[in-house]
LUMDRENNU-136826 format. One record per atom (N, C-alpha, C, O, CB): x, y, z. Coordinates in nm, 2 decimals. Last residue first. Glycine has a CB too. Layout:
PT,c1,c2,c3
PT,X,Y,Z .
...
% end
This chain:
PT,c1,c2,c3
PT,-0.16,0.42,1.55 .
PT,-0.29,0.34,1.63 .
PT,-0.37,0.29,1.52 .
PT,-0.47,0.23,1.55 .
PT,-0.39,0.45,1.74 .
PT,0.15,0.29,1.40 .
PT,0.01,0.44,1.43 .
PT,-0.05,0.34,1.51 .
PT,-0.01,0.22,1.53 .
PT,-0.12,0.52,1.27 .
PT,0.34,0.09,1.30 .
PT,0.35,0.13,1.48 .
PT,0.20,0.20,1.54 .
PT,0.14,0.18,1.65 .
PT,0.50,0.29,1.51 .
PT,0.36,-0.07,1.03 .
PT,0.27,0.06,1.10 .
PT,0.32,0.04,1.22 .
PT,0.33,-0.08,1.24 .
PT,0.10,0.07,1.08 .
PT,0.60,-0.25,0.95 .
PT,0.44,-0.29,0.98 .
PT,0.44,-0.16,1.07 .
PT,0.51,-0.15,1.17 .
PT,0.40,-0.46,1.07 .
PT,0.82,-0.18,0.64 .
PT,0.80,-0.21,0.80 .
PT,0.67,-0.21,0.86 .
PT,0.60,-0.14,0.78 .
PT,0.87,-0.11,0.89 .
PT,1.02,-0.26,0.37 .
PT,0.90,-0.19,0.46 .
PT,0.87,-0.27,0.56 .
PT,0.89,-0.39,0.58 .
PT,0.77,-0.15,0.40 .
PT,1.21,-0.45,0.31 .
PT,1.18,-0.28,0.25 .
PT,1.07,-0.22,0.28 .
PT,1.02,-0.13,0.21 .
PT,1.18,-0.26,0.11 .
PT,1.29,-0.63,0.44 .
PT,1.31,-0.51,0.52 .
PT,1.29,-0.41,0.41 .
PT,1.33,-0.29,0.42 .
PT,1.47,-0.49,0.58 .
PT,1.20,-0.87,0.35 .
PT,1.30,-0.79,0.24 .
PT,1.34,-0.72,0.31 .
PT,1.46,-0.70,0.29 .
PT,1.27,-0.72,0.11 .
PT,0.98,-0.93,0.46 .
PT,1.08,-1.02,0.50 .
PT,1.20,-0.96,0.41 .
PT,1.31,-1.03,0.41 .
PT,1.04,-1.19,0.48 .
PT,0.81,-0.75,0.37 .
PT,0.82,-0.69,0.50 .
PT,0.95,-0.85,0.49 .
PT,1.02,-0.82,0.59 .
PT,0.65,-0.68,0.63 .
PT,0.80,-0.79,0.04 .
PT,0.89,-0.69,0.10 .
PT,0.86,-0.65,0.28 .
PT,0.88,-0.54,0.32 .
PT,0.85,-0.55,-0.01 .
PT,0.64,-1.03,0.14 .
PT,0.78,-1.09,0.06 .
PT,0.89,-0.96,0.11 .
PT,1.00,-0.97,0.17 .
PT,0.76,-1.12,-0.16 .
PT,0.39,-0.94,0.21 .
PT,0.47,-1.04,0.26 .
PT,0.65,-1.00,0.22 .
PT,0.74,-0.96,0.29 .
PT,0.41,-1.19,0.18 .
PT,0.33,-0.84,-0.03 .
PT,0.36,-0.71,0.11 .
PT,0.45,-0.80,0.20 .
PT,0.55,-0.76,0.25 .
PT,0.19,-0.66,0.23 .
PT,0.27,-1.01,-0.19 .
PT,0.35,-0.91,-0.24 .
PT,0.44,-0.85,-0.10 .
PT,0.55,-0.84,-0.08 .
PT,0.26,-0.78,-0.32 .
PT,0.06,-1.17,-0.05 .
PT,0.19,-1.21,-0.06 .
PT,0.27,-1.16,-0.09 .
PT,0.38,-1.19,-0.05 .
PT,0.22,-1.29,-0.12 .
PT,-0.14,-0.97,-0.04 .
PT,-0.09,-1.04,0.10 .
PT,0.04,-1.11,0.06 .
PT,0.13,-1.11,0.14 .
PT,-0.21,-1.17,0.17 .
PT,-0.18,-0.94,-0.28 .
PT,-0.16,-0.79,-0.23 .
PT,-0.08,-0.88,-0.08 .
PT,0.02,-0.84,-0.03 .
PT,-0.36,-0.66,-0.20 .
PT,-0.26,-1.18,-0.39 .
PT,-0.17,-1.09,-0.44 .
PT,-0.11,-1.05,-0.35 .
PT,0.00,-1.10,-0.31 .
PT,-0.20,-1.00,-0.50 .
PT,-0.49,-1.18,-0.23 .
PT,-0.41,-1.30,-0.23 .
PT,-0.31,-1.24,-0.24 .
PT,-0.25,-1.22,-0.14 .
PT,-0.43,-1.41,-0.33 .
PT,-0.64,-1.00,-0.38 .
PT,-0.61,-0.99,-0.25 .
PT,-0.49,-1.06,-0.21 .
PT,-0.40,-1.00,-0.17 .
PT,-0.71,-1.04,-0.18 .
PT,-0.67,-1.13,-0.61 .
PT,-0.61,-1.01,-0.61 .
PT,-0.54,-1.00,-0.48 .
PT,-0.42,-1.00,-0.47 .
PT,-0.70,-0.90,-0.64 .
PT,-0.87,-1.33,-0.56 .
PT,-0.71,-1.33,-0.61 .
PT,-0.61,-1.20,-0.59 .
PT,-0.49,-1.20,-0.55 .
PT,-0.70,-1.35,-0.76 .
PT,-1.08,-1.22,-0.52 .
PT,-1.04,-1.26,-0.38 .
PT,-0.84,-1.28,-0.45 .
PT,-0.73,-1.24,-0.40 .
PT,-1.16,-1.47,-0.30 .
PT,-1.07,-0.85,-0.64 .
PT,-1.11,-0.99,-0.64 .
PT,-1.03,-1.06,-0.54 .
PT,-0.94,-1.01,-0.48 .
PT,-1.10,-1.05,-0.77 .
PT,-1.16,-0.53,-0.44 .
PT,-1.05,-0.64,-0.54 .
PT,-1.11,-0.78,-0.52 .
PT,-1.18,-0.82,-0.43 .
PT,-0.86,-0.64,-0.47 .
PT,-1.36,-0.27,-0.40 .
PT,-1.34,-0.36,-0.37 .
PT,-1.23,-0.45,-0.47 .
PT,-1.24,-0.42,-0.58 .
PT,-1.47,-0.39,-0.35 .
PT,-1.23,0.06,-0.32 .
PT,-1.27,-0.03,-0.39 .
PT,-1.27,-0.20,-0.37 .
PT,-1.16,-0.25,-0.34 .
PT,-1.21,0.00,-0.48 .
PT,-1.34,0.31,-0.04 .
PT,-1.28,0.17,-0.09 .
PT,-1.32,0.07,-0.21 .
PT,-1.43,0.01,-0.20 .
PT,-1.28,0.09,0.02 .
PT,-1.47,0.59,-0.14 .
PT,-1.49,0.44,-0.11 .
PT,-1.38,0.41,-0.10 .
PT,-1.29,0.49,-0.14 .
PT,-1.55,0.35,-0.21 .
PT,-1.35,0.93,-0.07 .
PT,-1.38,0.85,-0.13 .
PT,-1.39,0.70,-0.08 .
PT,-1.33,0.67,0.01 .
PT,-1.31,0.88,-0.22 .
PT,-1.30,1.32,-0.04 .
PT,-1.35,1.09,0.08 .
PT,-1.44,1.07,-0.07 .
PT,-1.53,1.13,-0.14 .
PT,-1.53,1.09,0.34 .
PT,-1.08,1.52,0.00 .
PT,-1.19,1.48,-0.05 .
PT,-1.16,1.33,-0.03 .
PT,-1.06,1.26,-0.01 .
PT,-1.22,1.54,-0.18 .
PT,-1.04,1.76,0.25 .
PT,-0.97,1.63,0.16 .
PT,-1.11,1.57,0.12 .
PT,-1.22,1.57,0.18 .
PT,-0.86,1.49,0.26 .
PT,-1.18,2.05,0.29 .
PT,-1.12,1.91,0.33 .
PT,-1.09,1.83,0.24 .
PT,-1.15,1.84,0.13 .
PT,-1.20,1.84,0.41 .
PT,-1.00,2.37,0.24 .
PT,-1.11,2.26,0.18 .
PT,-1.03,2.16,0.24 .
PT,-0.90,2.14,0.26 .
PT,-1.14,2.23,0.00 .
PT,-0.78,2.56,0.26 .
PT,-0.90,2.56,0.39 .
PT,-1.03,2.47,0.32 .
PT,-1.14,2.50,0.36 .
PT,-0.96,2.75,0.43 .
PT,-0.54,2.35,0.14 .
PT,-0.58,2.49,0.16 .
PT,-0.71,2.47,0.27 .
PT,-0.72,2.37,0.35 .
PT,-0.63,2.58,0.01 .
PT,-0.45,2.08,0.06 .
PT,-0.58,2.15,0.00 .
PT,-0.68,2.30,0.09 .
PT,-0.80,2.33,0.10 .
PT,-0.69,2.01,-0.01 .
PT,-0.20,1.94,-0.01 .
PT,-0.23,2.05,0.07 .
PT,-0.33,2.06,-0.04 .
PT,-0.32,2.06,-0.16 .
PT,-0.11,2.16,0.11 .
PT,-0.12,1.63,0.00 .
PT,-0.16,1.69,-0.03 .
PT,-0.24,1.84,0.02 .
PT,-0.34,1.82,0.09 .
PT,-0.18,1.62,-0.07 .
PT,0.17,1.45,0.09 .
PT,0.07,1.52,0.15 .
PT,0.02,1.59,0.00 .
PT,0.10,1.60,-0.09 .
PT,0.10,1.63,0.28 .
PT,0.27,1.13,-0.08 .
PT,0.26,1.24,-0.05 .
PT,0.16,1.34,0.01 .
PT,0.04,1.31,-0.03 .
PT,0.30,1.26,-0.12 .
PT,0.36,0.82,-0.10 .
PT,0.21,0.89,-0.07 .
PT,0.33,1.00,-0.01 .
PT,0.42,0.99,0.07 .
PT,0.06,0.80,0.06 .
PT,0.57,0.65,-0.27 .
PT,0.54,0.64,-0.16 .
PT,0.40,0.75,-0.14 .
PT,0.32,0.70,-0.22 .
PT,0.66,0.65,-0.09 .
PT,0.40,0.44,-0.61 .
PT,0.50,0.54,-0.54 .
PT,0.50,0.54,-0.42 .
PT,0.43,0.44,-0.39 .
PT,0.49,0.67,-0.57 .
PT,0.37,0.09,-0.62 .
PT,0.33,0.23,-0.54 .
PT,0.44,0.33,-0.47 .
PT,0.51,0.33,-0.37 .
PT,0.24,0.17,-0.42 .
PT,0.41,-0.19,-0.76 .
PT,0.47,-0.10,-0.78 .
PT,0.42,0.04,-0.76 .
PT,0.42,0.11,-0.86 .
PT,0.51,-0.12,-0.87 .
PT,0.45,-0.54,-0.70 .
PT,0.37,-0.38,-0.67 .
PT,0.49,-0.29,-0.68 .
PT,0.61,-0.30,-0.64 .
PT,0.28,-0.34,-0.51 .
PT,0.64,-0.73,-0.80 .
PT,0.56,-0.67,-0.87 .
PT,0.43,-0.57,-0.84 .
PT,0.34,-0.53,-0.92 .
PT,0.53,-0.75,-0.92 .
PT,0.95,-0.70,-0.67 .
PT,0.85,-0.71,-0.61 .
PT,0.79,-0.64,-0.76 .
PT,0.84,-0.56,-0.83 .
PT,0.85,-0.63,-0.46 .
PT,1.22,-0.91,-0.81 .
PT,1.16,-0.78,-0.77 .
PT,1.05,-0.81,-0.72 .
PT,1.02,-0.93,-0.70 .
PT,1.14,-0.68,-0.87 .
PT,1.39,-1.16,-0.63 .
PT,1.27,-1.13,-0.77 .
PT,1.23,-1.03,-0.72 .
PT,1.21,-1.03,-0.59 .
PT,1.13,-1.24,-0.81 .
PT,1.57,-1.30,-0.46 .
PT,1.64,-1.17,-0.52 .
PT,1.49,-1.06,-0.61 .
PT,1.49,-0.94,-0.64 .
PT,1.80,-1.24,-0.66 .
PT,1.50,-1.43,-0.18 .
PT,1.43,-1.43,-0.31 .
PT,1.47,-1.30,-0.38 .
PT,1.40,-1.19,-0.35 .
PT,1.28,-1.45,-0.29 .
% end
């Protein structure tokens, strides 16, 4: 399926915040569609090889 992917998330950079902890925030919640989205988007680029499923614990 040549169709770009419509997420579009820079990759995540550190942020250095010196001798303060990172600041914590919620999780927002998304509608059930949305979700839907987010599961088929991710889908499509892990069978693309443009990203790969976490190894972390």
């Amino acid at each position: 399926d040549p169709t770009p992917s419509i997420i579009n998330i820079p990759p995540q950079t550190a942020i250095k915040t010196g001798d303060h902890p990172p600041i914590y925030s919620k999780q927002y919640s998304s509608s059930y569609e949305d979700q839907e989205i987010k599961v088929q988007e991710t889908q499509k680029l892990l069978e693309r090889g443009q990203i790969e499923e976490s190894t972390s614990p």
